[in-house]
N, C-alpha and C positions, 0 to 999 in steps of 0.2 A: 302616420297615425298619431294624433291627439292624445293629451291627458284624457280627455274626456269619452274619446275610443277606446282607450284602456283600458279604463275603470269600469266602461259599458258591458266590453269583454272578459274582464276577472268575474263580474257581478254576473253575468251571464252562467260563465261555466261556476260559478261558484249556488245559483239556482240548479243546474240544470245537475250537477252531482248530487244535491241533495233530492231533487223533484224522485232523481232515480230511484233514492234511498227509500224514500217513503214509500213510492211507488211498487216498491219490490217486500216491502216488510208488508207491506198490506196486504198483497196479492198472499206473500207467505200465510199471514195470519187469515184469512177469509178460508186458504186450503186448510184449515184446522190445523197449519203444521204437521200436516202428513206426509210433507213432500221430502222431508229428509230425512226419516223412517223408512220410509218405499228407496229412495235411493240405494241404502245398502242391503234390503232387505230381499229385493227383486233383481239386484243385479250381479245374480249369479252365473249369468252364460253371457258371452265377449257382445252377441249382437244387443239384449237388455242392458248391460251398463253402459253401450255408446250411444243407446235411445235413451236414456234414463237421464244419463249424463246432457245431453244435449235438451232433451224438454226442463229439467229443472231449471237448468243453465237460462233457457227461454223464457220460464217465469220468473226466477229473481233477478236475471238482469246483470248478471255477473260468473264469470268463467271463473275467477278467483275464488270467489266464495264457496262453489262448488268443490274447486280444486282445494281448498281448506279444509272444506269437510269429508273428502275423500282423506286426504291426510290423515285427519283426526281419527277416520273409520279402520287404518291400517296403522296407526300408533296405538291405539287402544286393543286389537289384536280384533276387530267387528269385522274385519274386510281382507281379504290377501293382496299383496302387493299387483298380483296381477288383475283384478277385480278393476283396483284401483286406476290401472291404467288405460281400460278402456270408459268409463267414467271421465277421465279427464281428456281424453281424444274427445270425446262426446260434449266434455264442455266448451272446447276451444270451438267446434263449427257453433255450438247453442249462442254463445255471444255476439254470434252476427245479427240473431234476431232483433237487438237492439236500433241496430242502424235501418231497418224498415221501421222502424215505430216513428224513429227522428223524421225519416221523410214524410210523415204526418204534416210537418207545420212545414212543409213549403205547397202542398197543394193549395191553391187559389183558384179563381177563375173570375167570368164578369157575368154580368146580370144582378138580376135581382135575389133569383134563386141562391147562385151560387154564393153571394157575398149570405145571403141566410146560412148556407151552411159551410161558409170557409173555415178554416182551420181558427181563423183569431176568433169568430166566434165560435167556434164549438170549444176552444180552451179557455175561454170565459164562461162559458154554460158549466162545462165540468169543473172548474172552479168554486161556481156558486154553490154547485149542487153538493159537490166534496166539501165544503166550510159548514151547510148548512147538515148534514149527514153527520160530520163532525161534533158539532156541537149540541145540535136536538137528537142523533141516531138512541134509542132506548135500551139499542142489542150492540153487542159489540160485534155483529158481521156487519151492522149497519153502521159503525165508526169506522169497521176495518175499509167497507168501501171507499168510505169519506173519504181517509187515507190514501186510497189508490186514483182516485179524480185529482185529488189535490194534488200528489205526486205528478200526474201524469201532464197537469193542468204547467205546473212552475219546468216540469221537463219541457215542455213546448215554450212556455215563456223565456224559458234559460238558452234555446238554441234559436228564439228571432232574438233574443239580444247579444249574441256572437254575432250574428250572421248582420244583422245592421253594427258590428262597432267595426266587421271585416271588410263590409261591401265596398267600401274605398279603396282597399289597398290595392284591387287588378289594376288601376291607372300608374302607380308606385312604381317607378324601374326596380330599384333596390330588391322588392319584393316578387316580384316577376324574376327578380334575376335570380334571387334563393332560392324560388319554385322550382326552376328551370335546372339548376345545379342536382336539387335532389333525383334528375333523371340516373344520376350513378347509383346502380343499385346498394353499391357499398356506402355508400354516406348515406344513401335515403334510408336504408335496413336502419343505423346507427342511431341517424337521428330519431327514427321512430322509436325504435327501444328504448331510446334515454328520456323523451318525452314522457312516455308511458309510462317510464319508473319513474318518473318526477310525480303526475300524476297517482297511479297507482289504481290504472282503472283503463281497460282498452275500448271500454263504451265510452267513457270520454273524449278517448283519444280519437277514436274514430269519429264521435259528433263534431269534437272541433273542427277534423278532419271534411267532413261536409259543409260545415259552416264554411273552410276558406274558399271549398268548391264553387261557392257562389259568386265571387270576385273573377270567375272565368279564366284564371290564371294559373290552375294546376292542369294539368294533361295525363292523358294514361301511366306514361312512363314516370310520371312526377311520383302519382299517388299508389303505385303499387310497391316498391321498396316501403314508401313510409305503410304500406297496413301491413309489409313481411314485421318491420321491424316494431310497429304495434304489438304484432304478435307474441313478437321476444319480450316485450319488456313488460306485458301483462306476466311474467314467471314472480318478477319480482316479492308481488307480498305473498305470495305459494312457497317462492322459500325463507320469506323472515318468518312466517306460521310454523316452521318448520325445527326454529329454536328450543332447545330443550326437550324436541320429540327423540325416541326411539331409533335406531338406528332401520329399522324398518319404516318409521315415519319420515325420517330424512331421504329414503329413499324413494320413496311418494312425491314428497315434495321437487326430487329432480325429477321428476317423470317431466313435468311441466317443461322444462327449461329445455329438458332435452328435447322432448320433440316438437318444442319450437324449431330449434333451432336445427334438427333434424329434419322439418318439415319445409322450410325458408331453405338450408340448401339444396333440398331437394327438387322442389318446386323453381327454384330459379334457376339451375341448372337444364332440369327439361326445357323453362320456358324461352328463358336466352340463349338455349341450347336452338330452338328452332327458330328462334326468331333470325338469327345470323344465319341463316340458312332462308327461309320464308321471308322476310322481311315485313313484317306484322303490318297493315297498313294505320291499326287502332291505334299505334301507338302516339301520337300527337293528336288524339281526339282530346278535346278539352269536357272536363268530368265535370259534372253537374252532383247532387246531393243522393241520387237515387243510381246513378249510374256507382258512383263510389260505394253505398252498400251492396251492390250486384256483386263489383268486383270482391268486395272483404269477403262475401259469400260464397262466390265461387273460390277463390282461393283459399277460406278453410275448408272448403269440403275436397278441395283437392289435398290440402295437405291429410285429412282425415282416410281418404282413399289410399293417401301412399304409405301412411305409418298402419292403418289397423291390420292388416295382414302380419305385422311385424313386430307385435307384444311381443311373443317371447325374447326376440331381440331388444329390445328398448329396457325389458325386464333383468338382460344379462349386461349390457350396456350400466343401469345406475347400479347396479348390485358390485358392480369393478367400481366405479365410480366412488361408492360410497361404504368404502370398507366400513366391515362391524366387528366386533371381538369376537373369541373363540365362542361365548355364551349369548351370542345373536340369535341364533337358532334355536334354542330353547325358549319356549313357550311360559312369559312368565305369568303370574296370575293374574287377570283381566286388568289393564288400568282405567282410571277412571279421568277421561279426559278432560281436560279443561278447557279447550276448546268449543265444547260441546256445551257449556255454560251458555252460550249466546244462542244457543236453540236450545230452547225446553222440551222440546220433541226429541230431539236427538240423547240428552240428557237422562230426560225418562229413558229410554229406551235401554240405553247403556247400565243405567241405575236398575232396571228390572231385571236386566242379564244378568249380571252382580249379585243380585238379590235370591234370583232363583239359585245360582250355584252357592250359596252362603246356606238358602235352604235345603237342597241337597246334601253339603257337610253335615248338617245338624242332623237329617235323617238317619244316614251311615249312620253317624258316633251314636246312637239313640238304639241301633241295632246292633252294633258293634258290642257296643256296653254290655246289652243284653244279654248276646252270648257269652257273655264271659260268664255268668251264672255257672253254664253245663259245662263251657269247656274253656277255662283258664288257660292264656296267652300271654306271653311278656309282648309280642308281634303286635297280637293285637289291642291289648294296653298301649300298646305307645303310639298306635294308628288313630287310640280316643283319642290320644294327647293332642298329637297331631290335627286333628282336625278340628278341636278344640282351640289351639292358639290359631287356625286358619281364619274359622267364624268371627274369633275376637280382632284381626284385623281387618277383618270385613268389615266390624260395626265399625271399628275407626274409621278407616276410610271412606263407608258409605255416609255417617255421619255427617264428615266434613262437608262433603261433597254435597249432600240432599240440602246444610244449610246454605253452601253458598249458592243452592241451587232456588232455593225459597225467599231467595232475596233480588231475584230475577222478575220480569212483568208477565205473569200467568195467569192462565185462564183459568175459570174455577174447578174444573174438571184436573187440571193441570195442579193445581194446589191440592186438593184431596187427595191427590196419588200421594205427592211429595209429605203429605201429613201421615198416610197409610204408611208408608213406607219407613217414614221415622218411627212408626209406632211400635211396627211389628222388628224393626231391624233388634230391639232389644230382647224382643220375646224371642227370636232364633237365638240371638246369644247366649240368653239366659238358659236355655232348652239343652247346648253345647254345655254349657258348667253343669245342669246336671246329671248329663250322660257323664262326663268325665268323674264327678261325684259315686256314681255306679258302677264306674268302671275302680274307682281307687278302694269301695265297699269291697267289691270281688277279691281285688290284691290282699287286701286286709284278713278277708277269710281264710284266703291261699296261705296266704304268711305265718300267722299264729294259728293255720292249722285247724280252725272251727269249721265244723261241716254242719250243715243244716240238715235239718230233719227232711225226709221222702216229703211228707206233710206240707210244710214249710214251704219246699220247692214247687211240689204242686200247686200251693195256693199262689206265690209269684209267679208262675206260669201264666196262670190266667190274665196277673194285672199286666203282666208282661204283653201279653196277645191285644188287652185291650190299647193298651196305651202307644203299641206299633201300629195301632189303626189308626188313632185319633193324630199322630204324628201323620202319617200317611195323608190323611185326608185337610190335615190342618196344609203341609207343603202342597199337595196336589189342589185346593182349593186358592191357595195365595198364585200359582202358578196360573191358572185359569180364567181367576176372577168369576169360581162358581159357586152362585148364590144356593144353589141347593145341597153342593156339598157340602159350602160354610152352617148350613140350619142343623147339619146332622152335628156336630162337632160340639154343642153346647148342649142337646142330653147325653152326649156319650161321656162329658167329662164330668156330669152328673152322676153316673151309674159309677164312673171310677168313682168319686167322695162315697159312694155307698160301699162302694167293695171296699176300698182301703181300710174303712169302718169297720165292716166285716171280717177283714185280714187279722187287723189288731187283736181283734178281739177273741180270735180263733188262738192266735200266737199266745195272748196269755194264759186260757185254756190249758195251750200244751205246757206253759211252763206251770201251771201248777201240776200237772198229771207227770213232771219232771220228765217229758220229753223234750228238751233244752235246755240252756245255760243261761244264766243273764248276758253277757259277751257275746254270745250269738243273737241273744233277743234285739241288741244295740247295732248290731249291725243289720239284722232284717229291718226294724224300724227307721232306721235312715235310708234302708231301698225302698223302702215303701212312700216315706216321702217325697225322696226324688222322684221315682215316677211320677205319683200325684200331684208335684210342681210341674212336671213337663205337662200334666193334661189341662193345666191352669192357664199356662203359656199357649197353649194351643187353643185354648179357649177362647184369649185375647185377641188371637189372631183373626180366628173369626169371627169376632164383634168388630176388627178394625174392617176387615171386607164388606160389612155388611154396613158400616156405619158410612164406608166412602159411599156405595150404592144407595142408600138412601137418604142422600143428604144430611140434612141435621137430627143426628140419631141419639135418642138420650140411652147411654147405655145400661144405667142402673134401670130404670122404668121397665126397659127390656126384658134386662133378669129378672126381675119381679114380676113382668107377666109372667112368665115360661114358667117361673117356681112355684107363681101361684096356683098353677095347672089351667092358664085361659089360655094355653095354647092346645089346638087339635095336634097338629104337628109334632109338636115339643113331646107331647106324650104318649104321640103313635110311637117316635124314636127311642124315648127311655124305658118304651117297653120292650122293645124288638133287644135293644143294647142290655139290660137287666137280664131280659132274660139268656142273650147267647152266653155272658161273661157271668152267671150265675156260679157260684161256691155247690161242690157232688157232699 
C-alpha cells in the first residue's frame, strides 16, 4: 500500500465516522428526541428493554451510546441495574444493523437501468437533496432530514474510499499472510478488541472490516475472531463514561465488558467446541461485504440468546466485581446527570423528575406548617426545616443544571420548558421559606406562650383551606402541564388578597374590643402574610404554564384582563373561590 492508499484510506474512515455521526443525530432529532425518553421509560420488563435496547441502538447507530445512556439512567437512580442490563444485551445485537446499511454501496449491476439506480448514484442524489434540504429546509425536520441524506450520503462515500484504497492488498503476500494468521481465534479476538478501542466505535470497525472483505483475502475463520474481538473492545468508551459515576453507575458500565466477553467465550467454546468434532466446511469460504454482516449478526444474536436467560447472573457477577461502600445501598436524592447534557430529551426528563419531587417537598412543608397551628411539634418543626433545606438544594442544583442545560442546541419547545423550569424552580423555593417562616410563627407562639383568640383561629382556618388548595393545584398543575387547572389558580389567589384584607381587618376589630394583644397581633400578621406570599408564588407558577403553552405570553396584559373582569372564566372562578372561602 501507497502513501496515497493510505491517505485514501484515513480519509475514507475518517468520512465514513462522521457520515455516521450526522446520519444518527439527524434521525435522533427528526424522532423529536423521544427515543431516549421511551428508552427508560418502557423498559420496564427484561423482553421491552432488550427490544428497546436493540431498535434505539438501530437508529443511532451506536451500541456505545446506548450503553452510555443506560449508564447515565442507573447513575442517576432513573433505571435499576437490572433494567439496564437487558438494554444493553439489546444494544450489542441493535449494532449489527449498521453493517446492512454499509452493504448498500457495494450493490451494482449493468444496464442502463441499473447504473440509473446504483448506489454511486443514488449517494449522489441523496447528497444533493441533503445539502439542498440543508440549507433552504424552512422547518427544522426538513434540515433534520438534510442532515440524515448527507450523513448517509459521506457514509457511503467514506466506505468506497476504503474499499478502493484496500482493493489492492489481496495480491500483497504480506497481507494475505496477516489475514491468514488472524484464523487463531486468540490473536484475531485481541486484535479485534484493540482495533476497536483505538477506534472507539464497532460500526467502524466492522465497516472496515467489510471494506478489507473486498480484497478476497479474509475467509470465515479470519473474520469471525476479529468481529468476537470487535465486540470486546466496543466496552471501551462504556466504561471511560463510567468515570466519576456512582458506584451503581460503574456497575452498568461493566455490564458491557462483561458480557462481551462472557459472550465471545461462550460462543467460541460451543462453536470450536463442534467444529473439532464436525469439521465445519465454511470455514475457508472466502467473505465478501454482506456475508461479513450476516456473520456479526448472527453472532450477536447468539451471543444475546446465550447471556438473556442469565441477568441475574451477569447482575451478581459486576456487583462482586465492582465493590461499593457500606452506603451504596441507600438511595441518595436523585442526581442530576451530566451525561444527560448531550441529550436534551433525556435532560428534560431527569430535570422534570427533579422538579416534581422539589414540588412535592414544598407541598408537605406547606401542610406540615399548617398543622402546627392546632397541634404544635418539635418532630414536626424540624420535618419543615428539613424539607426546607431539601427544596433549597434542589434550586441549586437544578439551577446549575437547567443552565448548562440552556446552553445546549434546542428546539423551541425544548427551550420554553428549560425557561418554565427556571422560572418556577424559585417560586417552589420561595413557597419552602415561607412554610418554614409559618412554621418558626407557630414556635414563636408556643414559646412565649401567646395563644390566639377561638376568633382568630377560625379566621386562619379558612385562609389555611384556601391556600392548601391553591398549593395543590399550583404542584398538581406544574405536574401535568394542565391548562385548565393552571386558569383556576389566578382567581383563587385573588379571593385570598380579598380574604387576607378581610382577616386584617377583622384582627383589628378584635384588638380594639381587647380580645388580643399586640404580640399576638404581630405574630397573626406575619401568618397571614406568608400564606398570602405562598398564593403569590402559586400564582407565578401558573402564568409560567400557561406562558410556555402559549407561546409568547405577555404576563402583565394578562393580569389586567382577568382584573379587569373581560375574563368569562376568571369570574365564574373568583366567584365559586369568594364564595366557598367566605368569612361566617
Amino acid at each position: 500500500m501507497g502513501v496515497l492508499e493510505a491517505v485514501s484510506l484515513l480519509a475514507g474512515v475518517a468520512l465514513f465516522l462522521f457520515g455516521m455521526t450526522l446520519m444518527g443525530d439527524g434521525l435522533k432529532r427528526v424522532s423529536g428526541n423521544k427515543l431516549e425518553p421511551i428508552l427508560f421509560r418502557l423498559s420496564g420488563t427484561p423482553v421491552r428493554a432488550l427490544l428497546l435496547g436493540t431498535g434505539v441502538t438501530a437508529v443511532i447507530q451506536s451500541s456505545s451510546a446506548t450503553s452510555v445512556m443506560a449508564v447515565g439512567f442507573v447513575n442517576s437512580g432513573l433505571m435499576s441495574l437490572r433494567q439496564a442490563i437487558n438494554v444493553i444485551l439489546g444494544a450489542i445485537l441493535g449494532t449489527s444493523i449498521t453493517g446492512w446499511v454499509l452493504c448498500l454501496s457495494y450493490i451494482e449491476g449493468t444496464g442502463a437501468l441499473s447504473a440509473v439506480l446504483s448506489t454511486s448514484t443514488l449517494t449522489g442524489l441523496a447528497a444533493v437533496a441533503g445539502v439542498f434540504l440543508r440549507l433552504h429546509g424552512k422547518t427544522p425536520v426538513r434540515r433534520n432530514v438534510g442532515d440524515i441524506l448527507m450523513g448517509f450520503s459521506l457514509l457511503m462515500f467514506g466506505m468506497h474510499m476504503m474499499s478502493g484504497a484496500v482493493s489492492g492488498l489481496g495480491s500483497q503476500p504480506w497481507f494475505t499472510g496477516m489475514m491468514t494468521s488472524m484464523s487463531n481465534p486468540v490473536l484475531g479476538i485481541l486484535v479485534g478488541a484493540a482495533f476497536t478501542a483505538v477506534l472507539q466505535s464497532a460500526s467502524a470497525a466492522v465497516g472496515i472490516l467489510q471494506a478489507l472483505s473486498v480484497t478476497g483475502a479474509l475467509t470465515f475463520d479470519a473474520v469471525l475472531p476479529l468481529l468476537m474481538g470487535i465486540n470486546i473492545g466496543a466496552a471501551l468508551p462504556v466504561l471511560l463514561s463510567a468515570i466519576g459515576a456512582t458506584t451503581e453507575g460503574k456497575r452498568a458500565a461493566a455490564v458491557y465488558l462483561v458480557a462481551a466477553v462472557i459472550g465471545v467465550i461462550g460462543c467460541s467454546a460451543v462453536f470450536y467446541g463442534a467444529n473439532a468434532v464436525f469439521h465445519f466446511p465454511f470455514m475457508s469460504m472466502v467473505m465478501d461485504p454482506f456475508s461479513t454482516a450476516l456473520v456479526n449478526t448472527l453472532f450477536r444474536l447468539a451471543n444475546l440468546l446465550l447471556l438473556a436467560p442469565f441477568t441475574g447472573l451477569i447482575e451478581a457477577l459486576v456487583t462482586r466485581l465492582v465493590r461499593g461502600d457500606r452506603s451504596a445501598g441507600e438511595k441518595p436524592m436523585l442526581q442530576l446527570e451530566e451525561r444527560f447534557l448531550a441529550h436534551p430529551a433525556l435532560a428534560l426528563e431527569q430535570s422534570k423528575t427533579a422538579m416534581e419531587e422539589m414540588a412535592e417537598h414544598t407541598r408537605t412543608a406547606v401542610r406540615l406548617a399548617a398543622r402546627l397551628l392546632h397541634e404544635p411539634s418539635p418532630d414536626t418543626y424540624d420535618r419543615v426545616l428539613e424539607l426546607e433545606n431539601q427544596v433549597d438544594r434542589y434550586e441549586d442544583q437544578l439551577g446549575s443544571y437547567l443552565l448548562k442545560l440552556s446552553l445546549q442546541v434546542l428546539t423551541p419547545r425544548q427551550s420554553g420548558t428549560v425557561s418554565k423550569y427556571l422560572h418556577t424552580l424559585s417560586d417552589f423555593e420561595r413557597i419552602s421559606d415561607h412554610a418554614r417562616n409559618i412554621a418558626e410563627s407557630t414556635r414563636e407562639l408556643f414559646e412565649k406562650q401567646l395563644v390566639l383568640s377561638p376568633a382568630a383561629l377560625d379566621d386562619l382556618d379558612v385562609l389555611v383551606a384556601a391556600v392548601s388548595e391553591i398549593t395543590d393545584l399550583s404542584v398538581s398543575a406544574f405536574r401535568s402541564d394542565d391548562l385548565n387547572m393552571a386558569a383556576r389558580i389566578e382567581p383563587l389567589e385573588e379571593a385570598i388578597d380579598v380574604l387576607t384584607e378581610s382577616l386584617r381587618r377583622r384582627q383589628i376589630d378584635r384588638l380594639k374590643n381587647r380580645q388580643g394583644n399586640i404580640p399576638q397581633n404581630f405574630v397573626f400578621n406575619d401568618l397571614i402574610t406568608d400564606f398570602e406570599r405562598i398564593s403569590d408564588h402559586c400564582s407565578n407558577i401558573a402564568l409560567a404554564i400557561l406562558r410556555l403553552e402559549n407561546g409568547e405570553f405577555d404576563t402583565h396584559s394578562y393580569e389586567e384582563q382577568l382584573l379587569g373582569g373581560g375574563d368569562a372564566v376568571f369570574n365564574r372562578y373568583l366567584t365559586e373561590y369568594s364564595t366557598k372561602y367566605s368569612l361566617s
